[in-house]
PQR file of N, CA, C, O and H, with PARSE charges and radii, in Angstrom:
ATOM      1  N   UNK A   1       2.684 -17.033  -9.333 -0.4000 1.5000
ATOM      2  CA  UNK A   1       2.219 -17.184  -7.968 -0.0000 2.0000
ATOM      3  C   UNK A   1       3.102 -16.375  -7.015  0.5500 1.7000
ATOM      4  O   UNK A   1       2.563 -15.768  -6.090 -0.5500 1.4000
ATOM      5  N   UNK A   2       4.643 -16.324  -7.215 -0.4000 1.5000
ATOM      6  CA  UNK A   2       5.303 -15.460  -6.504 -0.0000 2.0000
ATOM      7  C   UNK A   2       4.595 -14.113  -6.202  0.5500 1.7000
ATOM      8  O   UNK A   2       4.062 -13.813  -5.134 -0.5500 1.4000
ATOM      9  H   UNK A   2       5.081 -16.817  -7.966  0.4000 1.0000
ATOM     10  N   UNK A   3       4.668 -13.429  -7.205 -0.4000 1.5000
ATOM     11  CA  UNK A   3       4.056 -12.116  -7.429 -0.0000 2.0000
ATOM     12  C   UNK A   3       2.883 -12.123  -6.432  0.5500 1.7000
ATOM     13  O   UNK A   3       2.788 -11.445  -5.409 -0.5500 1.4000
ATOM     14  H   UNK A   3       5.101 -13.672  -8.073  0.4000 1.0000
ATOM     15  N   UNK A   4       1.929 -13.101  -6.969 -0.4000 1.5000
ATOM     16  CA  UNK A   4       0.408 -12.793  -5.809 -0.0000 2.0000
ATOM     17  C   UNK A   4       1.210 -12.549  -4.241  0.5500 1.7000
ATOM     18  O   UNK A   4       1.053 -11.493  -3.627 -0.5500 1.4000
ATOM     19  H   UNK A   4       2.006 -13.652  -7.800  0.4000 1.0000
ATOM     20  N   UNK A   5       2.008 -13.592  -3.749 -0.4000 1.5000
ATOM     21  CA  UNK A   5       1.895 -13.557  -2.283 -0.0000 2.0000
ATOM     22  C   UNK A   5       2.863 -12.015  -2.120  0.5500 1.7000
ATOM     23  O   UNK A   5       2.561 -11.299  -1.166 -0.5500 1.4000
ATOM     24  H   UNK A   5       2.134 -14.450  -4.247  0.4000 1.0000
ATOM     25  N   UNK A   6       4.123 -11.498  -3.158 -0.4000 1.5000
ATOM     26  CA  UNK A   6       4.768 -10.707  -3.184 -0.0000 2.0000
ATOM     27  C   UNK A   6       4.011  -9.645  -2.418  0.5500 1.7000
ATOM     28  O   UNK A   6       4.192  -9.146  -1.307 -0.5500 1.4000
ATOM     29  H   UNK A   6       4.368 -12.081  -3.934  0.4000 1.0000
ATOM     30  N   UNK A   7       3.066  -9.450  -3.402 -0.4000 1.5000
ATOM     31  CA  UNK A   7       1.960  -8.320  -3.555 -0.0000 2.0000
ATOM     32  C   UNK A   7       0.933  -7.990  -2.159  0.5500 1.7000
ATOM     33  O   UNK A   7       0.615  -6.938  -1.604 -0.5500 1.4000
ATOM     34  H   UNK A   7       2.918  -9.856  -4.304  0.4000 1.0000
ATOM     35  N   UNK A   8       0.603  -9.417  -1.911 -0.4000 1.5000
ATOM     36  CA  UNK A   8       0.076 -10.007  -0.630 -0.0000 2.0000
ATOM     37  C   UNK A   8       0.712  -9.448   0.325  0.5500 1.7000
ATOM     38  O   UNK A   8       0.089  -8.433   0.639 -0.5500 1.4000
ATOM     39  H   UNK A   8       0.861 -10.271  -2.362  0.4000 1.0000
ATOM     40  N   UNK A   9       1.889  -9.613   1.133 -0.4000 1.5000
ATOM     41  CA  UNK A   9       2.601  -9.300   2.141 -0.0000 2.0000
ATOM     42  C   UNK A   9       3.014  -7.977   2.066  0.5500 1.7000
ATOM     43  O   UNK A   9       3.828  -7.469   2.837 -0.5500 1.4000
ATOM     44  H   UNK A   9       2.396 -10.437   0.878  0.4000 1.0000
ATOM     45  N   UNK A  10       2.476  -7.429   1.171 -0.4000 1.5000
ATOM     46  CA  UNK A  10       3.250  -6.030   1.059 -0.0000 2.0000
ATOM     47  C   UNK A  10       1.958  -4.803   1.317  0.5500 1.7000
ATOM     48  O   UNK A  10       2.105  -3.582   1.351 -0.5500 1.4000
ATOM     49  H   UNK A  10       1.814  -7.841   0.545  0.4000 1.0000
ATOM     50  N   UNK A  11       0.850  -5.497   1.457 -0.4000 1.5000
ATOM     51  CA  UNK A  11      -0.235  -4.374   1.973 -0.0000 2.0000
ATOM     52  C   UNK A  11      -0.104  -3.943   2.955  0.5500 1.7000
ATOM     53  O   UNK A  11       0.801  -4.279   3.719 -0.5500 1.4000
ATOM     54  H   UNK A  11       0.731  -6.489   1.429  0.4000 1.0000
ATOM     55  N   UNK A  12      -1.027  -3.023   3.221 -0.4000 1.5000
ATOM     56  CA  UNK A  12      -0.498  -2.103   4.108 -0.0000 2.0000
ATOM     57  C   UNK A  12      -1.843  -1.763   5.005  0.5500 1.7000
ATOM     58  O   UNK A  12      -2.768  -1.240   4.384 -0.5500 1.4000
ATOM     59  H   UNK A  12      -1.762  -2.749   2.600  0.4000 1.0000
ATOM     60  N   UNK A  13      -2.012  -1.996   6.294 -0.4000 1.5000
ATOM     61  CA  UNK A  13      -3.132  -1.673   6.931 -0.0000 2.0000
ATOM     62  C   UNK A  13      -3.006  -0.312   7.788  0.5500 1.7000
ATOM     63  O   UNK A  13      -2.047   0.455   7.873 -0.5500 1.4000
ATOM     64  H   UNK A  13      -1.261  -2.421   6.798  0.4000 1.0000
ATOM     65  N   UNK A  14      -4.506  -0.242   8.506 -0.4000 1.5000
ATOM     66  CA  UNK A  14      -3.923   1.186   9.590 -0.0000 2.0000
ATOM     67  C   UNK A  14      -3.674   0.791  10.789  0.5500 1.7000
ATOM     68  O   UNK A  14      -4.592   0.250  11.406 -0.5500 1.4000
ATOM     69  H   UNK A  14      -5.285  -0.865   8.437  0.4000 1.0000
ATOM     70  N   UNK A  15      -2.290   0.973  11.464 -0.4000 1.5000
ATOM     71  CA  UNK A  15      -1.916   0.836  12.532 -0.0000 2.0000
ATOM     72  C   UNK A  15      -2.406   0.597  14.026  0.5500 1.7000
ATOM     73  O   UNK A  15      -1.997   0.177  15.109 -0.5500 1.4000
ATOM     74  H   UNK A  15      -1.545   1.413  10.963  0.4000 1.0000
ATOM     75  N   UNK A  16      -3.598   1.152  13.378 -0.4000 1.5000
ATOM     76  CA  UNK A  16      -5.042   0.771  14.764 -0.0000 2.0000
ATOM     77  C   UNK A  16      -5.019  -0.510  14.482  0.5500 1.7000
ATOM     78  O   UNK A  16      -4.147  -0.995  15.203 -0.5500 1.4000
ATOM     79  H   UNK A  16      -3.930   1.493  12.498  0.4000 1.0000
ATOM     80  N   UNK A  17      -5.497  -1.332  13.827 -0.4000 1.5000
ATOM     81  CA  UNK A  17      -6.003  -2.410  13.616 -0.0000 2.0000
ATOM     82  C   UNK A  17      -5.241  -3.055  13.068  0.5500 1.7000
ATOM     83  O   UNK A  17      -5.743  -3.626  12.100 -0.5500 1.4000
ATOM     84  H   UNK A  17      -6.205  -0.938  13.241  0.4000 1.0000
ATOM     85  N   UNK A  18      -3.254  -3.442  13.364 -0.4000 1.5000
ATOM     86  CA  UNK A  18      -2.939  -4.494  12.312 -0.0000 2.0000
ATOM     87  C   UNK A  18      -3.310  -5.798  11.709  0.5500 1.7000
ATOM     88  O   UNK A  18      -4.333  -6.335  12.133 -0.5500 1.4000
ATOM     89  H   UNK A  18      -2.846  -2.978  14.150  0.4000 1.0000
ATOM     90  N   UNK A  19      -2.719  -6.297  10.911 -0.4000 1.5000
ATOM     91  CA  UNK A  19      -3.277  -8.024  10.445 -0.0000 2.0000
ATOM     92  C   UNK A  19      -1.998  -9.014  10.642  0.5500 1.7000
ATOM     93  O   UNK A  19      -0.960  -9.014   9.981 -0.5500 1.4000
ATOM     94  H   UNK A  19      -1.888  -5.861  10.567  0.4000 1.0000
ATOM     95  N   UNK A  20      -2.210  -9.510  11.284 -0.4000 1.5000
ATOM     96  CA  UNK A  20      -0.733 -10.935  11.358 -0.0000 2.0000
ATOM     97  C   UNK A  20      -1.389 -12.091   9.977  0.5500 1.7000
ATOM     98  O   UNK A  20      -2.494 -12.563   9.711 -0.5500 1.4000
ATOM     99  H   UNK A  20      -3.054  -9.509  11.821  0.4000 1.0000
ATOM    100  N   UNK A  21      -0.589 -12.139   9.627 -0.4000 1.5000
ATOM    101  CA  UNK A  21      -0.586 -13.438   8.671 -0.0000 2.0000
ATOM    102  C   UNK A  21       0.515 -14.445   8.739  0.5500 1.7000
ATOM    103  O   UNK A  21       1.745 -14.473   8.766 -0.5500 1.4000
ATOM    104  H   UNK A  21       0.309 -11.755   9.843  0.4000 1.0000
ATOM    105  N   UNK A  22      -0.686 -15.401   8.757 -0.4000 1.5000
ATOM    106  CA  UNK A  22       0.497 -16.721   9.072 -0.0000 2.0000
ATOM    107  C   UNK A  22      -0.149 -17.764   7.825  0.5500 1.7000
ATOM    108  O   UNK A  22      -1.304 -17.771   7.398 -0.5500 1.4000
ATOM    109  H   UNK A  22      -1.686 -15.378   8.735  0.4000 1.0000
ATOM    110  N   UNK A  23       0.861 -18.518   7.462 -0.4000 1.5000
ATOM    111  CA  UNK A  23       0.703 -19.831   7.108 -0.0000 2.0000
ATOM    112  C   UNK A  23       0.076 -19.851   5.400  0.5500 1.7000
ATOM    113  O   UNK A  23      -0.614 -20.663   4.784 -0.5500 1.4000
ATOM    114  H   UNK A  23       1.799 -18.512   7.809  0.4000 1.0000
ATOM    115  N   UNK A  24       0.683 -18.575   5.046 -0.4000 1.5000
ATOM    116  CA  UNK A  24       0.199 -18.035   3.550 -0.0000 2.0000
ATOM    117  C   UNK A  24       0.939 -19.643   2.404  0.5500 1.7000
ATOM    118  O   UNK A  24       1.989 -20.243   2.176 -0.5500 1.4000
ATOM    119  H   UNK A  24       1.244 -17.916   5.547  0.4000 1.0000
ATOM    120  N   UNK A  25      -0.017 -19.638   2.164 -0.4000 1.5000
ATOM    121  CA  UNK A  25       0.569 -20.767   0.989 -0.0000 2.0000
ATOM    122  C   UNK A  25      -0.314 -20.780  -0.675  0.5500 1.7000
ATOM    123  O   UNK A  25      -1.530 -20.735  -0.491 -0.5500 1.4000
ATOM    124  H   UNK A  25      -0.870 -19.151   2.349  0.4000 1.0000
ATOM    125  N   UNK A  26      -0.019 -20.819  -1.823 -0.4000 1.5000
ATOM    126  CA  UNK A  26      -0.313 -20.618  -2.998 -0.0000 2.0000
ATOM    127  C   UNK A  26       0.255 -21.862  -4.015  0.5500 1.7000
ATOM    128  O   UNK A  26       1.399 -22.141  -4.376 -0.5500 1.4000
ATOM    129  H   UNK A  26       0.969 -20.855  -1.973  0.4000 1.0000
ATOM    130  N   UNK A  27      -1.338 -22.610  -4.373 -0.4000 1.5000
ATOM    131  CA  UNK A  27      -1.487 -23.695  -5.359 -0.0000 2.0000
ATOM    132  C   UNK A  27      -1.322 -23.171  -6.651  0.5500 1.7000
ATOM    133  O   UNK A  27      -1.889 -22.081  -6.720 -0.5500 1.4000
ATOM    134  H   UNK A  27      -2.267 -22.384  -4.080  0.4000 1.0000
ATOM    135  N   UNK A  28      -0.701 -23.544  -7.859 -0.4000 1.5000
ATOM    136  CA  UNK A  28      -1.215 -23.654  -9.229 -0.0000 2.0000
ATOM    137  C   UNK A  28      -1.983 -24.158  -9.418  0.5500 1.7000
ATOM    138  O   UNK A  28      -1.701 -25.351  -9.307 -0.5500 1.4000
ATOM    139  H   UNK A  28      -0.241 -24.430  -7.803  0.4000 1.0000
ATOM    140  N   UNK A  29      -3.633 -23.914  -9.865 -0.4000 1.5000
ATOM    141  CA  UNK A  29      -4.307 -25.020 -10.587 -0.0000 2.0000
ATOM    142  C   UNK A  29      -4.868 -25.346 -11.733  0.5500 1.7000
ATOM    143  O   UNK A  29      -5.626 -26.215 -12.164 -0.5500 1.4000
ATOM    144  H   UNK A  29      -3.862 -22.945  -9.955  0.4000 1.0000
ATOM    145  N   UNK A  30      -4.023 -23.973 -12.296 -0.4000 1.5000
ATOM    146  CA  UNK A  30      -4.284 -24.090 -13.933 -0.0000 2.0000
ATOM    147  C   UNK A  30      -3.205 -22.925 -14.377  0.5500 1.7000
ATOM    148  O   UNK A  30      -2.958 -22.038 -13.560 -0.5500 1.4000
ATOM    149  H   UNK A  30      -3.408 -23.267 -11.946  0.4000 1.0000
ATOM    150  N   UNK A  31      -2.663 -22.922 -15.462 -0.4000 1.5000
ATOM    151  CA  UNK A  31      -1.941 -21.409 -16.260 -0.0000 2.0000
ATOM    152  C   UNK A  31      -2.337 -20.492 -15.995  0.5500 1.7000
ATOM    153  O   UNK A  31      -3.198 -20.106 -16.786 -0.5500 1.4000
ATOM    154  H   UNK A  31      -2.864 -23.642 -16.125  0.4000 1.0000
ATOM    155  N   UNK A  32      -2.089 -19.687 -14.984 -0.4000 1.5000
ATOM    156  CA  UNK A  32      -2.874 -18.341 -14.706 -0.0000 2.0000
ATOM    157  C   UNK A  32      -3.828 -18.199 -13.898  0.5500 1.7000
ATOM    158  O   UNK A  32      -4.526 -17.191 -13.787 -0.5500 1.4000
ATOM    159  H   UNK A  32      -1.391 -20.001 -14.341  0.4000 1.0000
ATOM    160  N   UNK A  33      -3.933 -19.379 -13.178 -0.4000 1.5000
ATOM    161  CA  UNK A  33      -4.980 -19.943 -12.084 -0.0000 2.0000
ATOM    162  C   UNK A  33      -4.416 -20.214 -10.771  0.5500 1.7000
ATOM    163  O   UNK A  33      -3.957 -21.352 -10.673 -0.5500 1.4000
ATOM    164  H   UNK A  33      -3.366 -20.198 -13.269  0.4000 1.0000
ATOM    165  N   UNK A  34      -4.304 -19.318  -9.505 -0.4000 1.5000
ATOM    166  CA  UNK A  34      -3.838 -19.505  -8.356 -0.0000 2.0000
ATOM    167  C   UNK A  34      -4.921 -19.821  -7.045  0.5500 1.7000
ATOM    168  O   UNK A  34      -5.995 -19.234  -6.921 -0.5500 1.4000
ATOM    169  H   UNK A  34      -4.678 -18.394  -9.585  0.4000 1.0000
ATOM    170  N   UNK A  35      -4.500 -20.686  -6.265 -0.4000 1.5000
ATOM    171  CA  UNK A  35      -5.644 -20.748  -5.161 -0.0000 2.0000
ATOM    172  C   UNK A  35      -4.236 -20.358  -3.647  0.5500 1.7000
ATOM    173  O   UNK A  35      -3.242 -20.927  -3.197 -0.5500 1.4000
ATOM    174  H   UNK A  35      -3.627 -21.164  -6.366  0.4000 1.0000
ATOM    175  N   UNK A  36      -4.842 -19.350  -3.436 -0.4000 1.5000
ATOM    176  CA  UNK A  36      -4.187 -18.858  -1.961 -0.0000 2.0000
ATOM    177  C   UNK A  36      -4.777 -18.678  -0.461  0.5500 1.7000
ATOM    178  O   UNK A  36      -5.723 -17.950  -0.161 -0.5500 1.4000
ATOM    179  H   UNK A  36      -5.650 -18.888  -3.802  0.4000 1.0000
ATOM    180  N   UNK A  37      -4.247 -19.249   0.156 -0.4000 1.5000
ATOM    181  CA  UNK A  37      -5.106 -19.238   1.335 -0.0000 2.0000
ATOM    182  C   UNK A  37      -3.724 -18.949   2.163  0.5500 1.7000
ATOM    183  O   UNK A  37      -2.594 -18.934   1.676 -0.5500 1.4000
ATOM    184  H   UNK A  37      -3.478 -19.840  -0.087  0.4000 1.0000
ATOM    185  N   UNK A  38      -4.112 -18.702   3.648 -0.4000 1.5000
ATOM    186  CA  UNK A  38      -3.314 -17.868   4.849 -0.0000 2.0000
ATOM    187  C   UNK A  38      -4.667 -17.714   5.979  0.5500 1.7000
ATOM    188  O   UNK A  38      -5.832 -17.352   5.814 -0.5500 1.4000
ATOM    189  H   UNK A  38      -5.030 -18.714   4.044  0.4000 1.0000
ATOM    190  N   UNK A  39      -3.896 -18.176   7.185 -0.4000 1.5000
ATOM    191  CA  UNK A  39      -4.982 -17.250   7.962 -0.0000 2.0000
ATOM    192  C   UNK A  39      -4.534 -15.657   8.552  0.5500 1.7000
ATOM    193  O   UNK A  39      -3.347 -15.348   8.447 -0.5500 1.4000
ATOM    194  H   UNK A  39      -2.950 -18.471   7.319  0.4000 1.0000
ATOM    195  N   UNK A  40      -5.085 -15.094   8.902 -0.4000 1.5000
ATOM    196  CA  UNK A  40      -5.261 -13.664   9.184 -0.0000 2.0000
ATOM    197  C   UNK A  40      -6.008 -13.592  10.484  0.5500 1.7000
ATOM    198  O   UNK A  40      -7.190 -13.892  10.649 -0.5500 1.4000
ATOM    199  H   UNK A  40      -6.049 -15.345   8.987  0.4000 1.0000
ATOM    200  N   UNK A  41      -4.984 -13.064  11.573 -0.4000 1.5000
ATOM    201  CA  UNK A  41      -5.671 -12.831  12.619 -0.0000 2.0000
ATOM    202  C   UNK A  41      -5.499 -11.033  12.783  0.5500 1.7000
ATOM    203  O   UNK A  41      -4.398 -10.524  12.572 -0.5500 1.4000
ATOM    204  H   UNK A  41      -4.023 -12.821  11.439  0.4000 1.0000
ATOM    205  N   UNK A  42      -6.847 -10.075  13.224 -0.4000 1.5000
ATOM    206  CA  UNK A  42      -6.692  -8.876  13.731 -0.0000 2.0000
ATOM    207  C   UNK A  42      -7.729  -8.848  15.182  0.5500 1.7000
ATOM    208  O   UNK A  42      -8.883  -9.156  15.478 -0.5500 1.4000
ATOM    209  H   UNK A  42      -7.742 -10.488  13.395  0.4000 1.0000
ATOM    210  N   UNK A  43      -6.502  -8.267  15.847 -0.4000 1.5000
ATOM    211  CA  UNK A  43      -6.663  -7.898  17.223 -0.0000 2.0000
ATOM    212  C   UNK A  43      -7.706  -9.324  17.784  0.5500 1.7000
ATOM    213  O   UNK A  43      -8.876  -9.162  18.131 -0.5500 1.4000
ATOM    214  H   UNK A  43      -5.564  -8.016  15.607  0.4000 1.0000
ATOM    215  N   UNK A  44      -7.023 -10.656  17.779 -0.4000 1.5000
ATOM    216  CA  UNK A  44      -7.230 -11.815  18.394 -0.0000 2.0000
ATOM    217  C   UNK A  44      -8.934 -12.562  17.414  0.5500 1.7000
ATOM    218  O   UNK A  44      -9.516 -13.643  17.317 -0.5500 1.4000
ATOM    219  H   UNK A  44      -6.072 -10.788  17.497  0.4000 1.0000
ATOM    220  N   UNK A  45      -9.057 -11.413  16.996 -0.4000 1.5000
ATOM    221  CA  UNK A  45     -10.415 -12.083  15.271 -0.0000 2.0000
ATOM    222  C   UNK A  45      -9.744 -12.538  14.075  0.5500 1.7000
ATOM    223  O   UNK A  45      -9.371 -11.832  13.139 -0.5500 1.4000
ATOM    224  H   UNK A  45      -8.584 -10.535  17.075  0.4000 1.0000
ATOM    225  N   UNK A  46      -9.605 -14.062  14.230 -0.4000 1.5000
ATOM    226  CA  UNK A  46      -8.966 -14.750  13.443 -0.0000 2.0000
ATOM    227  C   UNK A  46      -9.825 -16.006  12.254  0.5500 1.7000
ATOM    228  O   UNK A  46     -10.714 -16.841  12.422 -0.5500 1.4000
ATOM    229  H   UNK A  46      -9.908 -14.635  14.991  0.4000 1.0000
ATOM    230  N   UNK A  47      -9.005 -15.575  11.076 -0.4000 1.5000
ATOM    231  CA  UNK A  47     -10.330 -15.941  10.146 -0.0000 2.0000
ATOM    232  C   UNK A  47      -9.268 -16.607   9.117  0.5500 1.7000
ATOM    233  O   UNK A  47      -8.263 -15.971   8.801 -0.5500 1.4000
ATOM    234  H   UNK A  47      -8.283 -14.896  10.940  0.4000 1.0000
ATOM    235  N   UNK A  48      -9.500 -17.808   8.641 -0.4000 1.5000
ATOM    236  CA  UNK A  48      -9.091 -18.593   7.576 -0.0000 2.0000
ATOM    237  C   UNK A  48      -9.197 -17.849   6.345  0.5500 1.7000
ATOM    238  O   UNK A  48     -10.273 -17.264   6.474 -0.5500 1.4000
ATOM    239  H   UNK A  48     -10.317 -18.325   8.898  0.4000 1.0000
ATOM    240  N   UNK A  49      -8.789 -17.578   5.402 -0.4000 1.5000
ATOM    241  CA  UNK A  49      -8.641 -16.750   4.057 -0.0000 2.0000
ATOM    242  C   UNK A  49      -8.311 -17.709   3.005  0.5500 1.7000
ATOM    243  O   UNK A  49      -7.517 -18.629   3.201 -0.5500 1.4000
ATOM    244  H   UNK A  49      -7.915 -18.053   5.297  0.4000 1.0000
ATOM    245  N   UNK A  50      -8.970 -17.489   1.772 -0.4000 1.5000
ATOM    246  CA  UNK A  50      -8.938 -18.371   0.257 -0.0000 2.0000
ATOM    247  C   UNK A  50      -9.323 -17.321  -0.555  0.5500 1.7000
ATOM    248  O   UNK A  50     -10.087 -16.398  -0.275 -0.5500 1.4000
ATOM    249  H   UNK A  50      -9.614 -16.742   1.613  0.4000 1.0000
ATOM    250  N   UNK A  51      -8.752 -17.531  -1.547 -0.4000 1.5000
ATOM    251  CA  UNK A  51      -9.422 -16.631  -2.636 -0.0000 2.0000
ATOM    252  C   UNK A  51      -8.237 -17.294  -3.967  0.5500 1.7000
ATOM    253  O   UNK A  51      -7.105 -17.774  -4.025 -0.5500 1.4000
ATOM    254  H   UNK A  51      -8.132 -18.281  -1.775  0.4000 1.0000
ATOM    255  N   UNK A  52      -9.286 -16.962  -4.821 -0.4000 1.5000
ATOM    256  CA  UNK A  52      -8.360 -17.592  -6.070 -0.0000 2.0000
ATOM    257  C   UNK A  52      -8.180 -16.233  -7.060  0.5500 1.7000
ATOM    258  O   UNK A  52      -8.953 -15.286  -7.202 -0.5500 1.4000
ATOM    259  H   UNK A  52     -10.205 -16.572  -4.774  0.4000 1.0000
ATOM    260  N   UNK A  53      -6.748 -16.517  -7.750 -0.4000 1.5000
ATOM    261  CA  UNK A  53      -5.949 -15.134  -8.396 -0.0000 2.0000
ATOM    262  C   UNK A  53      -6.021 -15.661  -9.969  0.5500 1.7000
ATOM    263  O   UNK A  53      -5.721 -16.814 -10.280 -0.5500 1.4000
ATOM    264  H   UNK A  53      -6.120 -17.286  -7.634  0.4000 1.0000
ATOM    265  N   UNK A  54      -6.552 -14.451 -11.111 -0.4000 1.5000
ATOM    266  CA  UNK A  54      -6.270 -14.893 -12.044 -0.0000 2.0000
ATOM    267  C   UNK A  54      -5.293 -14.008 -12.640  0.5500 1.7000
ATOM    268  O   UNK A  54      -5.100 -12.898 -12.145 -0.5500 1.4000
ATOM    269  H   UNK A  54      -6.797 -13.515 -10.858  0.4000 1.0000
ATOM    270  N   UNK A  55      -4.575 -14.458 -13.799 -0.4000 1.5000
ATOM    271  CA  UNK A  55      -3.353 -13.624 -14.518 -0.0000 2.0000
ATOM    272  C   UNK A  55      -4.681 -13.190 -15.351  0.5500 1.7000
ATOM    273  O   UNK A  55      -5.672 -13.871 -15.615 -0.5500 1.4000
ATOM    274  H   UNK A  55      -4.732 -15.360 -14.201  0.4000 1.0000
ATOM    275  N   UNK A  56      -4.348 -11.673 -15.723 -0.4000 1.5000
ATOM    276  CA  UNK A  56      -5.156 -11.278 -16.817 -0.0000 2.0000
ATOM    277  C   UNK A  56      -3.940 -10.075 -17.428  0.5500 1.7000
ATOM    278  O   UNK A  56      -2.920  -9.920 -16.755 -0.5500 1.4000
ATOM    279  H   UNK A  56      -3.543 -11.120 -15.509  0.4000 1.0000
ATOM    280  N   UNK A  57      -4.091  -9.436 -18.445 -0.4000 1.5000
ATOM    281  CA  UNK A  57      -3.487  -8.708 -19.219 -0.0000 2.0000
ATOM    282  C   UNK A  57      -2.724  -7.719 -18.612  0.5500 1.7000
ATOM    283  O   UNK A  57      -1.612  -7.366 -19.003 -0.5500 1.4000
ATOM    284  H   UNK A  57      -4.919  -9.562 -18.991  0.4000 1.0000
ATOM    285  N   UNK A  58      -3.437  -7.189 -17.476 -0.4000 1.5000
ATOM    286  CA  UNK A  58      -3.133  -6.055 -16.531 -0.0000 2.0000
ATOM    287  C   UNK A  58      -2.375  -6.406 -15.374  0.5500 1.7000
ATOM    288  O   UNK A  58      -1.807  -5.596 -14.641 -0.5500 1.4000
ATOM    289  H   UNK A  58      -4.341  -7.476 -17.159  0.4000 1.0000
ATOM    290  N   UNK A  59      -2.396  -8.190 -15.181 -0.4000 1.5000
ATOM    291  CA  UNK A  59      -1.503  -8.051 -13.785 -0.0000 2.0000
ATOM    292  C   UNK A  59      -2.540  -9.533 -12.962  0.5500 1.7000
ATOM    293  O   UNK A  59      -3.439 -10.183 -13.494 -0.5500 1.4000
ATOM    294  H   UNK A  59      -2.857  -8.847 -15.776  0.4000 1.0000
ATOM    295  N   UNK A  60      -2.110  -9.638 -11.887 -0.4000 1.5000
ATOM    296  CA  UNK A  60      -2.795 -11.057 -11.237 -0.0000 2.0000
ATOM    297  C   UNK A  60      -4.071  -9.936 -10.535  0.5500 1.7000
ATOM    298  O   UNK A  60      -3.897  -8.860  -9.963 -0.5500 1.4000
ATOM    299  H   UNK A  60      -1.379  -9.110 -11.454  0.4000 1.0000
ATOM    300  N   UNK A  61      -5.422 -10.705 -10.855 -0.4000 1.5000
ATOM    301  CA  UNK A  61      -6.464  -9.990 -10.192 -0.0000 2.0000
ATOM    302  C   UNK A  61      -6.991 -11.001  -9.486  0.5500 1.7000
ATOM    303  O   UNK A  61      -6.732 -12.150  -9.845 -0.5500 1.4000
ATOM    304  H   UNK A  61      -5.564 -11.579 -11.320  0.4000 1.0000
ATOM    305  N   UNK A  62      -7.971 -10.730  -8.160 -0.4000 1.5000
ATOM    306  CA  UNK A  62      -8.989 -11.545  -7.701 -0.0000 2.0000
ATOM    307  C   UNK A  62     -10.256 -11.530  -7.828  0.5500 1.7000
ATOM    308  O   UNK A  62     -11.110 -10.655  -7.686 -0.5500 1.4000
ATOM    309  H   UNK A  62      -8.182  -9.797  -7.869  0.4000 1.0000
ATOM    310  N   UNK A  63     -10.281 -13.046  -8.229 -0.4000 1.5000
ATOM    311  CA  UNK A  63     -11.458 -13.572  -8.772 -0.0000 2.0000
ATOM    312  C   UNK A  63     -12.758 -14.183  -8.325  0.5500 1.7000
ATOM    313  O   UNK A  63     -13.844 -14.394  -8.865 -0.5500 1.4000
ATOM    314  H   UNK A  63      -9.587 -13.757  -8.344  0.4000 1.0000
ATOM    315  N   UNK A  64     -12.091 -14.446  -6.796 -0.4000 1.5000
ATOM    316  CA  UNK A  64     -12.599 -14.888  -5.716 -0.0000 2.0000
ATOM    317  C   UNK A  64     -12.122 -14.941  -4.635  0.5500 1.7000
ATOM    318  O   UNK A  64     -10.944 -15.297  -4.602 -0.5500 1.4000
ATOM    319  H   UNK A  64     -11.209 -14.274  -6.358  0.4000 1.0000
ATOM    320  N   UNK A  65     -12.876 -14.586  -3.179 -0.4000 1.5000
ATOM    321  CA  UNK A  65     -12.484 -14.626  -2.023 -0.0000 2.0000
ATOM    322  C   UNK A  65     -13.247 -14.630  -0.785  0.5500 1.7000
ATOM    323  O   UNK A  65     -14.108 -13.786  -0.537 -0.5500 1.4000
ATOM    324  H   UNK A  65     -13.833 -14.297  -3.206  0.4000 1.0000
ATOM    325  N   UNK A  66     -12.829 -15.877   0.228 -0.4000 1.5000
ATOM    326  CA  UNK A  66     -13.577 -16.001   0.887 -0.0000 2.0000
ATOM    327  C   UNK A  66     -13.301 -16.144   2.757  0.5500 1.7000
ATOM    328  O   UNK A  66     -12.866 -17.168   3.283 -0.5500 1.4000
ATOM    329  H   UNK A  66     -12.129 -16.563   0.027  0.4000 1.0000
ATOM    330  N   UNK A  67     -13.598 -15.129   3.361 -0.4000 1.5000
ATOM    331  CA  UNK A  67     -12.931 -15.762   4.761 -0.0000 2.0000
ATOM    332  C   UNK A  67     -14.055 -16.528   5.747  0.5500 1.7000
ATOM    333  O   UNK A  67     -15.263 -16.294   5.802 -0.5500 1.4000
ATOM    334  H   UNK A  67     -13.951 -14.297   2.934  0.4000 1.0000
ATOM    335  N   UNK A  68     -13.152 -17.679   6.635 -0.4000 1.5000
ATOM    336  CA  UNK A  68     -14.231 -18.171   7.333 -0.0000 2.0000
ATOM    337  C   UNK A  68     -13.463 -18.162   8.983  0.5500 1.7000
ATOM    338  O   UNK A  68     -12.362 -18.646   9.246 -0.5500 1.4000
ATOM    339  H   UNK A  68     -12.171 -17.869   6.591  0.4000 1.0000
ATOM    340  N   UNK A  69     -14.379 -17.486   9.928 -0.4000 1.5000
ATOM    341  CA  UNK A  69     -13.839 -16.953  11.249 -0.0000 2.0000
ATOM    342  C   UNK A  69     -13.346 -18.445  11.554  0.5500 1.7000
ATOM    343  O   UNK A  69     -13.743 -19.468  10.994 -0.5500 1.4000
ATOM    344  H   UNK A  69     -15.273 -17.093   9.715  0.4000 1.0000
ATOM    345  N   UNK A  70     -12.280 -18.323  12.686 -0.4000 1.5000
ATOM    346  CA  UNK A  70     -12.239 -19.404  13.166 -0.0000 2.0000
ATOM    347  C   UNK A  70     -11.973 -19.546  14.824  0.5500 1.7000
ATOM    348  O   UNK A  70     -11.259 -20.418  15.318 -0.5500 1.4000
ATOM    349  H   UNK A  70     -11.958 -17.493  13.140  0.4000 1.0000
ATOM    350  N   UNK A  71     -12.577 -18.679  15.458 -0.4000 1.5000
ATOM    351  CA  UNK A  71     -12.387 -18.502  16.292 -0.0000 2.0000
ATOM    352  C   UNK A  71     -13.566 -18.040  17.260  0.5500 1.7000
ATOM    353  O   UNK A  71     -13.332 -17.784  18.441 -0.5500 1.4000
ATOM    354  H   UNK A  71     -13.157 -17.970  15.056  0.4000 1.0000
TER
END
């Protein structure tokens, strides 16, 4: 789970449009099964974020993801 948010915070957007992230937090809910959520606000469009990470051979991939505006 480290790794996911590692990986997470380390993207990189274009400077026009940054992303603030707040409140990133990451469940185990199975061996290789992560549920991560954070919200994400850009330029005051702020949207709740989930998506679940699986370990596969190659590295943590996503398996699912879903944002819901909240604003």
């Amino acid at each position: 789970m480290e790794s996911i948010l590692t990986m997470m915070s380390a993207e990189t957007v274009a400077s026009e449009s940054p992303v603030k992230v707040s409140e990133m937090s990451g469940v185990v809910l199975a061996p290789g099964i992560v549920h991560l959520t954070y919200f994400a606000d850009r330029q005051g469009r702020r949207a709740w974020r989930s998506s679940l990470w699986r370990l596969t051979e190659t590295g943590w991939r996503v398996y699912f993801h879903q944002g819901t505006l909240t604003d």
